[in-house]
Steps between C-alpha positions, in 0.01 A plus 500: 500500500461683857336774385215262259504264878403813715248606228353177514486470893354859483234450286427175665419641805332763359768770636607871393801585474502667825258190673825269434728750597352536809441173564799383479669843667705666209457810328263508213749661285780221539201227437434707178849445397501142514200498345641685200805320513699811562625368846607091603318398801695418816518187681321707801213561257468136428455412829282782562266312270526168609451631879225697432297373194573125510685554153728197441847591486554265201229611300671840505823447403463233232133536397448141628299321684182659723461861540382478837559276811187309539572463858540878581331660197115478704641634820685787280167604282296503834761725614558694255076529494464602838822785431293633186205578712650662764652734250146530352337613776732685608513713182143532525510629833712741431265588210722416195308271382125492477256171512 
């Protein structure tokens, strides 16, 4: 079920692999692994998404309920917006990627 939940929170927010993992500050590789089901999430990772993406702690463990936290879930995407641009430009400044 965790690994289908962080899929689906993922592709939601229309993350990489390596978008999520930075956003919510783990390594890419260890998100893989719960995504593949090769690994079982810790409680810190939970909370990692609930702090950072609004994710609804519920929702994650059982499959029930909301996804997101209404209340938090706007602040969180604006966020998370103004984080993914900052990267952008940044890569673009340092000429990785190109308009």
């Amino acid at each position: 079920m965790y690994a289908e939940n962080l899929k689906k929170i993922r592709s939601l927010l229309g993350f990489s692999v390596n978008e999520l993992a930075d956003a919510i500050e783990i390594p890419a590789r260890t998100l893989g692994g719960y995504e593949r089901n090769e690994r079982t999430p810790s409680i810190e990772l939970a909370t990692q998404l609930c702090k950072k993406l609004g994710v609804n702690a519920n929702w994650f463990v059982t499959g029930e309920g909301e996804i997101f936290n209404p209340a938090e879930y706007e602040q969180v995407k604006d966020d998370l917006t103004q984080r993914m641009d900052k990267m952008e430009a940044a890569l673009k400044s340092a000429g990785i990627l190109k308009d």
